[in-house]
TIKOL-532120 format. One record per residue (C-alpha): residue number from 1; residue in one letter; chain; y, x, z. Coordinates in pm, 1 decimal, decimal comma. Each point is the difference from the previous one (the first is absolute). Layout:
BEGIN
<drenpa n="NUM" res="A" chain="A" Y="Y" X="X" Z="Z"/>
...
END
This chain:
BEGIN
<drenpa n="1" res="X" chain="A" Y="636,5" X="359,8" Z="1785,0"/>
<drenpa n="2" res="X" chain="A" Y="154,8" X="345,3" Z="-5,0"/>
<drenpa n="3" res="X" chain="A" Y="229,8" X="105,4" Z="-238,2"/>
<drenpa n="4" res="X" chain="A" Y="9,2" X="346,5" Z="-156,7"/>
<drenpa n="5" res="X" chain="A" Y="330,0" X="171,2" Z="36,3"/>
<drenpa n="6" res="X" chain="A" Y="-1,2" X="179,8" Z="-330,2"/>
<drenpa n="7" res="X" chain="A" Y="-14,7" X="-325,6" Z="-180,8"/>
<drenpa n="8" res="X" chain="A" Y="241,4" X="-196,2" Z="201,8"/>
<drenpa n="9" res="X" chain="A" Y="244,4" X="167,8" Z="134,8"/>
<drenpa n="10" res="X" chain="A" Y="305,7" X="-174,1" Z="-1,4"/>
<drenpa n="11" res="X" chain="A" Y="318,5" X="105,0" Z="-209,1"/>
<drenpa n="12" res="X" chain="A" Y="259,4" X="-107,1" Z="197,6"/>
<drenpa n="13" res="X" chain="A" Y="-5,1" X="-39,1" Z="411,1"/>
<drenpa n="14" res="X" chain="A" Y="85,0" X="-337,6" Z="95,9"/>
<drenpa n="15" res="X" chain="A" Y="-276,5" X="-239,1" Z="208,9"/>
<drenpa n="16" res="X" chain="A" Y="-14,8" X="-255,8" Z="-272,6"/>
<drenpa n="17" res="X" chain="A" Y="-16,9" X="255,7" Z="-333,5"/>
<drenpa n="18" res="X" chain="A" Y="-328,4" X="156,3" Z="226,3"/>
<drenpa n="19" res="X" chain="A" Y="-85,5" X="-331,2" Z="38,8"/>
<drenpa n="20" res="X" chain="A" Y="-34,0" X="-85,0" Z="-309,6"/>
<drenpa n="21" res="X" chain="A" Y="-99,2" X="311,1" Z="-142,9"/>
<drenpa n="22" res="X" chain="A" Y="-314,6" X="-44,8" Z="219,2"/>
<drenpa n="23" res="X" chain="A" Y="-69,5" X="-396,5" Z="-140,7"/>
<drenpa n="24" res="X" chain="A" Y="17,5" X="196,1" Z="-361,5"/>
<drenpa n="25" res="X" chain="A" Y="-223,9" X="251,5" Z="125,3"/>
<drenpa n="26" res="X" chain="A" Y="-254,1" X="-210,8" Z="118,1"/>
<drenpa n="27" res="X" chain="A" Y="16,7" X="-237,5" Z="-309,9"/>
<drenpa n="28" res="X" chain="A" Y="-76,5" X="292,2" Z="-242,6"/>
<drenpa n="29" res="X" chain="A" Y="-281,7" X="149,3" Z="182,4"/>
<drenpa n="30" res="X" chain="A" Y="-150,7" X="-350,0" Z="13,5"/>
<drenpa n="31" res="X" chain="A" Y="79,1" X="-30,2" Z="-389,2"/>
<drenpa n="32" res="X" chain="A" Y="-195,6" X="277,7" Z="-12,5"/>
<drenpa n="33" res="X" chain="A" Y="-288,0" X="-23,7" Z="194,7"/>
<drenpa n="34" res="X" chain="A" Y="-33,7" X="-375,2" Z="-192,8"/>
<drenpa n="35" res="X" chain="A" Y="-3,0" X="219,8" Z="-297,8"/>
<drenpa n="36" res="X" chain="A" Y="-271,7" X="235,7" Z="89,6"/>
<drenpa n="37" res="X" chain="A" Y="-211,4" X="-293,6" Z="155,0"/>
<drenpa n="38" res="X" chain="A" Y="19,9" X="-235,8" Z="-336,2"/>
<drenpa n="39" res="X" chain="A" Y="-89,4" X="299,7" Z="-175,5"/>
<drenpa n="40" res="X" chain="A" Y="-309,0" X="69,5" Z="159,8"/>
<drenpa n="41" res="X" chain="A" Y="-102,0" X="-333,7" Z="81,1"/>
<drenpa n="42" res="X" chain="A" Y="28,8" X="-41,7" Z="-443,5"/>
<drenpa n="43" res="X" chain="A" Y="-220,1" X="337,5" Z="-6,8"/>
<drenpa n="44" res="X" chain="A" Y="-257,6" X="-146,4" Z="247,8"/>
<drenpa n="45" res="X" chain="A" Y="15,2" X="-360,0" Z="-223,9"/>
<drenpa n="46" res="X" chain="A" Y="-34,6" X="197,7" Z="-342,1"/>
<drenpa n="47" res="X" chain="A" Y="-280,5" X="216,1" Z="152,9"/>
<drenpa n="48" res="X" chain="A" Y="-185,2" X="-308,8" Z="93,7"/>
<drenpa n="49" res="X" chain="A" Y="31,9" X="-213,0" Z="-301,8"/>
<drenpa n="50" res="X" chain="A" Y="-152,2" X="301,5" Z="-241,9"/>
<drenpa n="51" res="X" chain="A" Y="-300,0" X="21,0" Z="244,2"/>
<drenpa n="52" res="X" chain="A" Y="-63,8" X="-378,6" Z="-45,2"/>
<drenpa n="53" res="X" chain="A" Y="45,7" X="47,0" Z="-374,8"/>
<drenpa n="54" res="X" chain="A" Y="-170,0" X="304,3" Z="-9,3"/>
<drenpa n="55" res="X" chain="A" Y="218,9" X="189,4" Z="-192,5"/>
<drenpa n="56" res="X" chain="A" Y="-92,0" X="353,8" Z="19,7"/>
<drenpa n="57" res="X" chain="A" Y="248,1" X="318,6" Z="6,7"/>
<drenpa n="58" res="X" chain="A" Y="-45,7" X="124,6" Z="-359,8"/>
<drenpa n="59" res="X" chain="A" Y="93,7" X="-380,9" Z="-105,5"/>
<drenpa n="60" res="X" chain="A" Y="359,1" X="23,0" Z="90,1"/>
<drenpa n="61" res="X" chain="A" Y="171,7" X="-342,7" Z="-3,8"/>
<drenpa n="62" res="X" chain="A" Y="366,6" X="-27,1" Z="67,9"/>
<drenpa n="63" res="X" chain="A" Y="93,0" X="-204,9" Z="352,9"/>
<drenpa n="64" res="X" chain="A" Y="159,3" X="-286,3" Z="-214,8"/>
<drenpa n="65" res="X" chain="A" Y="-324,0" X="-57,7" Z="-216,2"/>
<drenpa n="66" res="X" chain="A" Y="-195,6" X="-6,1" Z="339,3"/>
<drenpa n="67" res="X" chain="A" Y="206,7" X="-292,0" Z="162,2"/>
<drenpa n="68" res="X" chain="A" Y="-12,4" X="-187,7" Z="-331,9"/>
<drenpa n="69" res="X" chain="A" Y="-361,9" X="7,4" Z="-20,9"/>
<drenpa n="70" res="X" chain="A" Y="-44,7" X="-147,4" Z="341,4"/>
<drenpa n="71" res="X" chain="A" Y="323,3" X="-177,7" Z="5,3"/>
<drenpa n="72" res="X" chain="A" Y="109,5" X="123,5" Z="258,5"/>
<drenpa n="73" res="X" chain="A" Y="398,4" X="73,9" Z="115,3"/>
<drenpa n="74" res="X" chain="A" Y="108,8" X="377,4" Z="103,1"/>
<drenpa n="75" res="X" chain="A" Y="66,0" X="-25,3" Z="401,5"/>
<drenpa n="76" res="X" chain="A" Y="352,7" X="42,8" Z="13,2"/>
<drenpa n="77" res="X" chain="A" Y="54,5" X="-327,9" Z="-258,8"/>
<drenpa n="78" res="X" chain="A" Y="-256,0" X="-181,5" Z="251,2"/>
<drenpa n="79" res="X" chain="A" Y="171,7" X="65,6" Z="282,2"/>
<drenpa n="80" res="X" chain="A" Y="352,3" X="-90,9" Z="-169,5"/>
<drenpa n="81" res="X" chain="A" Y="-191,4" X="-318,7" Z="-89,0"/>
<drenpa n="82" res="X" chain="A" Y="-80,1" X="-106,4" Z="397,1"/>
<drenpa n="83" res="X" chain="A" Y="322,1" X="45,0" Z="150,6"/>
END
C-alpha cells in the first residue's frame, strides 16, 4: 500500500517517529475506507429492502422505520454483533 506524502509526512526525522507515522497513516486510511464501504453497503441494504416492500419515492419513510418494519439491524450494529 502506498502512502501519500501530503498526508503523512512525518514531523520529526527519526526512523522510528516515520515509522510510526506510517502505522498511523495506514490505520486512518483503512478507518476510512471501512467508513465509505459500511456506508454504501447500508445504501445498497436500504435500497433493497424498499423494493421488497414496495415503497415508492413520493412515500418517504425514514431508514429507522424501514429496519423496524422488517426487523432488521443497520449493518454497522450487525457487523459489531459477529465479531
Amino acid at each position: 500500500m502506498e502512502l501519500k506524502t501530503t498526508i503523512c509526512k512525518p514531523t520529526l526525522k527519526s526512523e522510528s517517529s516515520i515509522r510510526t507515522s506510517k502505522q498511523f497513516c495506514m490505520e486512518l486510511k483503512l478507518g476510512e475506507l471501512l467508513r465509505t464501504s459500511l456506508k454504501k453497503v447500508q445504501a445498497f441494504i436500504n435500497s433493497c429492502l424498499r423494493k421488497i416492500l414496495n415503497v415508492r419515492w413520493p412515500d418517504t419513510n425514514s431508514n429507522n422505520l424501514l429496519w423496524e418494519t422488517t426487523k432488521q439491524l443497520p449493518a454497522g450494529e450487525e457487523i459489531r454483533k459477529r465479531r
